[in-house]
Every structure is written in C-alpha cells, then in structure tokens.
N, C-alpha and C positions, 0 to 999 in steps of 0.2 A: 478486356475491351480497350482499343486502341484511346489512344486521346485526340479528339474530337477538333481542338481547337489548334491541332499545331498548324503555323502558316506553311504555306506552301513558297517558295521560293518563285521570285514572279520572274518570267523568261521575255526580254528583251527583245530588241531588234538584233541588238549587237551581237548577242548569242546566237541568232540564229542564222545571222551572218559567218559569223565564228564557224557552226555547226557546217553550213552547207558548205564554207570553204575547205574545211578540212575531210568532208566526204569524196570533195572532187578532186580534192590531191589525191587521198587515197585509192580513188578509180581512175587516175594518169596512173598513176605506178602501179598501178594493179596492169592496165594499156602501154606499159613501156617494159612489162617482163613478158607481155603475151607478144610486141613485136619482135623483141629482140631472141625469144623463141622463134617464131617465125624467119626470122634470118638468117640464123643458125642455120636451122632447118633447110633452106635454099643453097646457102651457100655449100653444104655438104650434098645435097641434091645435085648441082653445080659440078661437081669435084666428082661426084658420081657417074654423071652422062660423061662426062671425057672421057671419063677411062675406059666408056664403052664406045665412045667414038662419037656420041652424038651429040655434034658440036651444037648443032641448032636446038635442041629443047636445052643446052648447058648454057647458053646465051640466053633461054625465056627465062630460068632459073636466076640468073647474074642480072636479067633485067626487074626480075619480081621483086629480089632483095635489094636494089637501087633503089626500088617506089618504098617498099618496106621502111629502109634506113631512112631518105626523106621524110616518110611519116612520122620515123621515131625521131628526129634533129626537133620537128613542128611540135611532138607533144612536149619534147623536153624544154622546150619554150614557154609553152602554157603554163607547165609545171613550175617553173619557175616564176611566170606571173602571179601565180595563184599564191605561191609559198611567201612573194612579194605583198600582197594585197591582205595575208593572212595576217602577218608581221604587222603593219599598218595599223590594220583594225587594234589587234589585239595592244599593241603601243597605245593609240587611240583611246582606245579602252583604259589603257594605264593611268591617263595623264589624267582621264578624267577622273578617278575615282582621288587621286591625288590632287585635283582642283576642287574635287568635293571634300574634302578633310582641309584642305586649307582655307576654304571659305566655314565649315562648320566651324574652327579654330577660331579663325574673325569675329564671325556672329558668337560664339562665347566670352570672346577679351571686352566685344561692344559692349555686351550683357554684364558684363562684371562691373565695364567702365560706367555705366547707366547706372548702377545702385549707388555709387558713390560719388557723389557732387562735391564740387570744386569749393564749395560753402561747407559740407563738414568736413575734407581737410582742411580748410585755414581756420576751424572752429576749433579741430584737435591739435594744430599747430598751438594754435593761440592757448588753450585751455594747460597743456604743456607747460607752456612757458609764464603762466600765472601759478601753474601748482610749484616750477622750480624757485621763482622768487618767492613764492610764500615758506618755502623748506627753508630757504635761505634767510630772511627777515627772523624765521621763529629761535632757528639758530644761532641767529645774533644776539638775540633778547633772550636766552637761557645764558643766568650766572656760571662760570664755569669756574670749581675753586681750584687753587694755585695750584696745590700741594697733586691733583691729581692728574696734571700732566704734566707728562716726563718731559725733564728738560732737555733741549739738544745741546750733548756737551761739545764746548768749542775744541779745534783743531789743537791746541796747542796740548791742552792736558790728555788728547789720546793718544799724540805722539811720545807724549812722557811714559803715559800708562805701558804702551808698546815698547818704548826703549827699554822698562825696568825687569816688563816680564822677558822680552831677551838677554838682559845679565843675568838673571837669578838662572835661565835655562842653560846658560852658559857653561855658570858654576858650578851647575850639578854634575859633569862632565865629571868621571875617573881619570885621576892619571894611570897609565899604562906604560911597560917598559915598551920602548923601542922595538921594532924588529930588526934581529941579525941581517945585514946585510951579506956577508961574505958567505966562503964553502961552510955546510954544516962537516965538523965532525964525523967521521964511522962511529966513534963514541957516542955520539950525542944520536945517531940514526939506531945504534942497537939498543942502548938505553930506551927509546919509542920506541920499538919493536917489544919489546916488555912489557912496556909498563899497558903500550894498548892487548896483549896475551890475557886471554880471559883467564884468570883463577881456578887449579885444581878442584875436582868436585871433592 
C-alpha cells in the first residue's frame, strides 16, 4: 500500500507557462520540417516540368515554393520569439528562487540576531573581564616559594657556559696525519691493491 501522505508537488503558473512554451516550440519545429519538405518537394517538381517543357505549371511550382519559403522565414521568427520568451521566463524563474533563499538566509541571521540582545553581550563581555581580574588578584595573593622557580640565568654566564663547552668539543678532536699531497707512488698503489685482496679461503 502506497503511502498516503506524500505531497504532491504544487504546479505554478510559471510552469505552465514553461509547459505551453515549450510545446509550441516543439510544434514550430515540428511546422518548419513539414515546410521545408514541402519545398523540397516543389522545387524538384519545378526541375521536373522543365525538362518536360512545361514552363507554365514549372513557374506555379517556383511560385508555391516562394509562398512556402516565406512562410518558413515567418515561422522561423515565431520560433525564435518563443525560444526568447522561454529563456526569460525560465531566467525569471531563476532569480526568484534565488531571491527566495536570500531572503530565507535574512529572516534566519534576523532570527539568530533576535535571541541575543545587545544587554547579554555586554553582560558576557563584562562577566569575562571580572572573572580575568579575579584569576589575576587570586594569583597575586598565593605565596609562591623561592626555591621553586627557576631562575632566569643572565646573558653573561651562558655565554661562558657556551664558550667552555666549545673548547672541551674542541679538544676532543684527533690529531691525524696530513694528506700526501704530491704523485702516489706505483709502490704505494700496489701495496693497496693487496692489502684491499680479500684473503685466501
């Protein structure tokens, strides 16, 4: 069993504007393939009597399709009216539903603005700034002993501190011989050629 209560979508004027403009486009175009058949049709009717000679029905023929094409230039117009007027509405249609959500938006900021009075912000302003001074007062008035804050040691003895631990890092450095500068040796290059030979298994 269906459900009972669903709404039914309520159908406008706008829509049914919407609705008949785009049935009468559809039957132009439906009227701008039946004349341009029609034309066709003549103009090879046309092409037909000449070649039998018969200049006068090939001249009704060339005159039928003149009224024809006229009529199709007049619907192509319509057509274009209608495709204009559709656009409009349907635009029309847009702005409103977007002046309805912007006024919905509105009447919500109102309605938020309405719960809260300009008297309990400066009540919560003010309640704020008595609960920070009273944090601050209570702060004041607790003994704080010596020994449990660290002191801030002055500039002078951390630049010592700093200069001593860079000599002792200093000191710790290995001396190293020199590197040879000049040609190595063939001797000295096959002597390393040995010594890095891995060992007989």
């Amino acid at each position: 069993m269906g459900n009972v209560f669903i709404k039914k979508p309520r159908i406008t004027e706008v829509d049914k504007a919407i609705l008949l403009l785009k049935t009468q486009r559809r039957k132009l175009a439906l009227y701008q393939q039946q004349l341009e058949t029609v034309i066709g049709a003549e103009k090879q009717a046309a092409r037909d009597l000449i070649q039998e000679k018969r200049k006068d029905r090939a001249l009704l023929a060339l005159k039928k399709k003149k009224a024809q094409a006229d009529l199709l230039k007049q619907v192509d117009g319509w057509l274009i009216n209608v495709e204009q007027q559709l656009a409009d509405v349907e635009l029309a249609s847009k702005q409103k539903a977007v002046f309805e959500s912007l006024k919905t938006g509105s009447n919500a900021i109102k309605s938020i603005q309405s719960e809260i009075s300009l008297e309990d912000v400066q009540k919560l302003v003010d309640d704020s700034a008595e609960a920070k001074a009273y944090q601050d007062i209570t702060l004041q008035s607790i003994p704080i002993p010596a020994h449990s804050v660290p002191s801030v040691p002055d500039t002078e003895r951390l630049q010592a501190e700093t200069g001593s631990q860079v000599k002792s890092s200093e000191d710790e450095f290995i001396d190293l011989p020199d590197v040879p500068t000049g040609n190595i040796s063939k001797q000295a290059v096959v002597k390393r050629k040995v010594l890095e030979e891995p060992l007989p298994a």
